[in-house]
N, C-alpha and C positions, 0 to 999 in steps of 0.2 A: 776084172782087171786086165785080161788077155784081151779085151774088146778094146778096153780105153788104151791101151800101150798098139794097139794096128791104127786105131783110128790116127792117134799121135804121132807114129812113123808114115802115114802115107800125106798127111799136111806136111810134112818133112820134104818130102820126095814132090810134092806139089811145088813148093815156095822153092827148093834145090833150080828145077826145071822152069820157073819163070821170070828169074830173077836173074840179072845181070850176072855173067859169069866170074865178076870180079868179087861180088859180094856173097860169094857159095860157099869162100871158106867156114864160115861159120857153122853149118849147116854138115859138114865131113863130121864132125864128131857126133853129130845127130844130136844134140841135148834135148830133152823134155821136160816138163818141172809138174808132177802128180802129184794134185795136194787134196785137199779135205775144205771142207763147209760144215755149217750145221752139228760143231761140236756140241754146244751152248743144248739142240733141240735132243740131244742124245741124251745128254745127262736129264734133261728135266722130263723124259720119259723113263728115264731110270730112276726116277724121285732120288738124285744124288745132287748135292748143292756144290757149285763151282768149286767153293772153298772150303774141299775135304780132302781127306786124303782118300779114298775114292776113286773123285775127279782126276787127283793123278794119278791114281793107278788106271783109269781105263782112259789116259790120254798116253800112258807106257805101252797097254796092251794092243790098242787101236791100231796105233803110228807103228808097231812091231807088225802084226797082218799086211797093213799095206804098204810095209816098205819091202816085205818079204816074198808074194804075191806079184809085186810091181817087178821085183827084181827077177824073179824065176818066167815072167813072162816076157820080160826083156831079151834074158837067153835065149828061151824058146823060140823068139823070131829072131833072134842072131842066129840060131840054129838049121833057120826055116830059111832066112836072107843074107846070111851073113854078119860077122860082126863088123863096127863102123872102122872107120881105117886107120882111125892113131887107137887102137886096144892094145896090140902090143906095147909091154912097157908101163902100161897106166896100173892103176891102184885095182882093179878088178882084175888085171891078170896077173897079179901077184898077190892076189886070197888076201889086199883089203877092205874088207867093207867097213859102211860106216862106225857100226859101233866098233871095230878094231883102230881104226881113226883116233878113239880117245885115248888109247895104250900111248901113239905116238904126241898127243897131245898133255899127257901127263908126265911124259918123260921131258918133252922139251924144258913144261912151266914147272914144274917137280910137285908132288902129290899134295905141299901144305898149302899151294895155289890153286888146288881146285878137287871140288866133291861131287862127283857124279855117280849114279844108280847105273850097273852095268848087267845087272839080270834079263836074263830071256828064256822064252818060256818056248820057241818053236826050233824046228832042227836046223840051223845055220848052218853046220858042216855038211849036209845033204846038199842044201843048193851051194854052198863053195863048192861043192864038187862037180855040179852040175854046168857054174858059169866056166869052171877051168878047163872045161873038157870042150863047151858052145861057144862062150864067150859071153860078151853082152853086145846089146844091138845099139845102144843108147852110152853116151858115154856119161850126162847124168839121168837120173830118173826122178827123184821127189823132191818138190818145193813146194812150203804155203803160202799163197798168195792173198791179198786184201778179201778177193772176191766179195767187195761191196755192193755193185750194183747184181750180178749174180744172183747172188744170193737173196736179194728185192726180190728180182725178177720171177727166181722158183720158191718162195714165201717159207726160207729157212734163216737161221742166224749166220751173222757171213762169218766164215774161217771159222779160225779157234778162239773166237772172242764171246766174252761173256757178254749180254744184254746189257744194251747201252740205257734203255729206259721200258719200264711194262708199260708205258703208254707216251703214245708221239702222234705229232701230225707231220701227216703225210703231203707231200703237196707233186701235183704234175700237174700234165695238160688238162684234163680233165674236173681241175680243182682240189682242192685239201680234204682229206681222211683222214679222222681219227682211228689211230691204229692201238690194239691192247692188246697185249702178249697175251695169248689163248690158250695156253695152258694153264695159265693163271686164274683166268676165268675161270676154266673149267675145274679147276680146281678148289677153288673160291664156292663155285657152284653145287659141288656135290658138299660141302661142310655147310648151306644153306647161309652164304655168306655175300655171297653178290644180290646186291640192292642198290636204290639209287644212291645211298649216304655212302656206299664203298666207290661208287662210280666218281662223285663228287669226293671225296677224301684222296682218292688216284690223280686227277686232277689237282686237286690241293699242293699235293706234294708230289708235282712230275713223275707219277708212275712208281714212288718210292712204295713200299709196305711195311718200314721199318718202324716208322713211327705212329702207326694205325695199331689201335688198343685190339681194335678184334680180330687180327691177323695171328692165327697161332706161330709157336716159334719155329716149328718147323718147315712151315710154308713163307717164314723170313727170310730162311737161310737157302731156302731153296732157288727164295726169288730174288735172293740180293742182285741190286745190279753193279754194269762197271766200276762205277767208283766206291762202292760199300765194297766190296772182295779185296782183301787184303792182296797188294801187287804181289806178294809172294809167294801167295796160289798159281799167280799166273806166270810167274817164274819158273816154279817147281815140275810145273806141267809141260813146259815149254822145254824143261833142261830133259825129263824124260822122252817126248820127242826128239830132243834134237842127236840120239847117240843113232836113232834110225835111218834117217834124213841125211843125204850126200850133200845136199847143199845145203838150205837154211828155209829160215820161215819170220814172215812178216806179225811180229809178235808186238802189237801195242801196249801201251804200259799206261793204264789209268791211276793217277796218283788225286787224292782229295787234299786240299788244304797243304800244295808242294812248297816245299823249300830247299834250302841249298842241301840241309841235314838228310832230308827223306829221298832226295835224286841220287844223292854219293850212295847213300846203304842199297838203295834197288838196284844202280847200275853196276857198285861193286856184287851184289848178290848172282845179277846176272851172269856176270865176270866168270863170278867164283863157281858158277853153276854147271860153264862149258859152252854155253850158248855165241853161235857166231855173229850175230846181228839181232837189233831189236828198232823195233821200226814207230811210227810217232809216239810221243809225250803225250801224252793228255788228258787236262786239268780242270776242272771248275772255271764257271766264270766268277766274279767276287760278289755278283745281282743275279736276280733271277727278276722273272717278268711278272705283274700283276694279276690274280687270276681275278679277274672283273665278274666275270660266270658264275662263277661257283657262288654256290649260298651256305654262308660259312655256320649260317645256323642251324645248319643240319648235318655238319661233319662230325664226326666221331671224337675226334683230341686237338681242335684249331680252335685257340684263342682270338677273339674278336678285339682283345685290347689291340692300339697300335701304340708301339712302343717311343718314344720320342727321339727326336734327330742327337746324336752325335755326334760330336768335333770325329774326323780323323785322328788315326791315333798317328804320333811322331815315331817316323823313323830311328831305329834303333843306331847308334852314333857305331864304328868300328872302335873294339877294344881291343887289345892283345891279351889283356887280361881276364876277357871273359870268355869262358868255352865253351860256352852256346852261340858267341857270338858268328853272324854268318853272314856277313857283308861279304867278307871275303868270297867267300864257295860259289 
């Protein structure tokens, strides 16, 4: 952490000195934004599935280390360099940190407007006492970012996002790769379970496992991906992160089968949860594509009937009188 917070202050001190002297303001408060990757590869070495509580307890205790770590070595080169130059007066030199943050955010919304988890488990009055005496060098310090291509690049899950698919192609310069989440495999592997009819069933149903007869239940739960995990795991997770965190984090919200009904309950959820920001929607498409390849006569649970064409079904008319109804939303 003391490595990652030098490296981060002296690009600071790079961009400060080569950059138009008009555009340096930004750059006097020094901000950095330290975030996380490869939540998703954590848990599934910890055989813990997204959607446990679990999961959030070790996206509490994680985001707790390295916001605390991040912070205490912040000091230490405010200690070493100086603190940046508007610290006087800011929220660090008056013993706020983040999770004190949500005392003033409960007072303003009042307590029936929001339910957050405020446990901690490491000594925060130690390092308060440490940044009051140093300062901080950094006027923010943790933010999560997409880190999509990243996270390609070093062959882990990007940010704190669950598994988008166990099985994708891949495509660059070089041409298209089939890619299969290798845990899975390997896990698949030692239950004497990977063969070509699981290889062909993955394909079948994009990397799902949910509806594969020979997939035990607890290597379903494990391997649920984004749109199978109920958004409220990834709410719950996110709210426990976010009392750590000065700033915010780029938290996508996978919704299957969205309506007006299921966007209001998640984004008042998030609301209600304390979270600052939540970053794309995204949803199913209403098709999926042909799997021409696969030889369905050796799948595990794929029906070879094809079912016959369908009218559209008619748009549902606005009533006032029905309360499901959701033209409106």
């Amino acid at each position: 952490m003391r490595t990652a917070i030098r490296m981060l202050d002296n690009v600071i001190d790079i961009n400060y000195y080569s950059v138009p002297q008009a555009e340096t303001s930004n750059f006097r408060h020094r901000p950095i934004g330290l975030g996380l990757m490869g939540f998703q590869d954590a848990l599934y070495r910890t055989d813990t599935s997204y959607g446990s509580d679990d999961a959030v307890t070790f996206a509490d205790r994680s985001m707790e280390a390295i916001s605390y770590f991040a912070i205490e070595a912040s000091s230490e080169l405010a200690q070493e360099r100086g603190a940046y130059s508007s610290y006087e007066g800011s929220l660090w030199s008056r013993g706020i940190f983040p999770l004190d943050s949500l005392d003033i955010l409960v007072k303003e919304r009042g307590e029936q407007y929001i339910d957050v988890n405020q446990d901690k488990t490491l000594d925060w009055d130690d390092l308060k006492a440490k940044v009051a005496q140093a300062g901080m060098r950094n006027s923010n310090v943790m933010a999560i970012a997409p880190t999509a291509t990243i996270a390609n690049i070093t062959g882990v899950s990007q940010s704190i996002e669950p598994t988008y698919q166990n099985l994708y192609v891949k495509s660059n310069l070089s041409g298209e790769f089939t890619v299969v989440n290798p845990y899975l495999v390997n896990d698949l592997k030692s239950r004497d379970l990977w063969d070509k009819v699981m290889v062909n069933d993955l394909k079948y149903y994009d990397g799902s496992v949910q509806t594969i007869d020979r997939v035990p239940a607890d290597l379903k739960a494990k391997y649920a991906t984004a749109f199978e995990v109920e958004p409220r795991w990834l709410v719950d997770s996110a709210s426990r992160r976010q009392k750590w965190i000065d700033q915010a984090q780029s938290l996508n919200l996978y919704i299957n089968n969205a309506s007006g009904k299921k966007l209001d309950v998640t984004y008042r959820m998030a609301w209600f949860s304390g979270l600052k920001t939540t970053y794309y929607l995204r949803s199913l498409a209403a098709t999926g594509t042909e799997k021409s390849t696969v030889d369905t006569g050796n799948l595990n649970a794929v029906s070879n009937a094809t079912a016959a064409p369908q009218p559209a079904p008619v748009p549902q008319a606005c009533s006032l009188d029905d309360p499901d109804c959701e033209a409106c939303q």
